[in-house]
N, C-alpha and C positions, 0 to 999 in steps of 0.2 A: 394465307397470303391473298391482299385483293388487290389487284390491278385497273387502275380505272384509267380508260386513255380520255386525252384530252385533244381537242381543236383535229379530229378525226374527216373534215367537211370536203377539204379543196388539198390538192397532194402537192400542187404550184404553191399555194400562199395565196393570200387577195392582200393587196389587185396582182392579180397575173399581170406580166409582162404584156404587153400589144396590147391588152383585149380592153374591150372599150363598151361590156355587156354595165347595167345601171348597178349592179353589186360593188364592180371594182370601178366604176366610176366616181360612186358615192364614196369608196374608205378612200381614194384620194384627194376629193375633196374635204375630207374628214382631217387627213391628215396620218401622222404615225401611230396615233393611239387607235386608231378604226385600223390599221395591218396586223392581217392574220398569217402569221410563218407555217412553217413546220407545226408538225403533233407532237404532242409528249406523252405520256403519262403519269401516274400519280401510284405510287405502290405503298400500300397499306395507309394514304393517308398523312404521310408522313415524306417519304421519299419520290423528290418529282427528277424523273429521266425526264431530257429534252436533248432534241438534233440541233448544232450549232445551227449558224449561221447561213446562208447559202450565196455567194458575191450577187446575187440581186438585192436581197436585203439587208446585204452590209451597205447597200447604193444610199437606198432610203435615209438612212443615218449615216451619211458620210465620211463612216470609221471608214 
């Protein structure tokens, strides 16, 4: 079995709430596609586990 995790960087997500460092100021100038969520991983290549949602990033996309 391999387990390979993924988007392992930032444990908030970018952009963090408040923070106003040039990282998460650039993905919201960027828009939805530059937002990094939660981690997942990838097991065997095949099967991807991921954490829903979190009500900050449901904000983004206005579900």
């Amino acid at each position: 079995m391999k387990l390979l995790y993924l988007g392992t960087a930032a444990a908030e997500g970018i952009p963090a709430l408040f923070c106003q460092c040039e990282c998460c100021k650039r993905a919201r100038a960027m828009g939805p596609s530059a937002y990094r969520t939660r981690a997942g991983a990838l097991l065997d290549g095949v099967i991807k586990l991921d954490f829903g949602p979190t009500p900050t990033s449901r904000s983004w996309t206005g579900a």
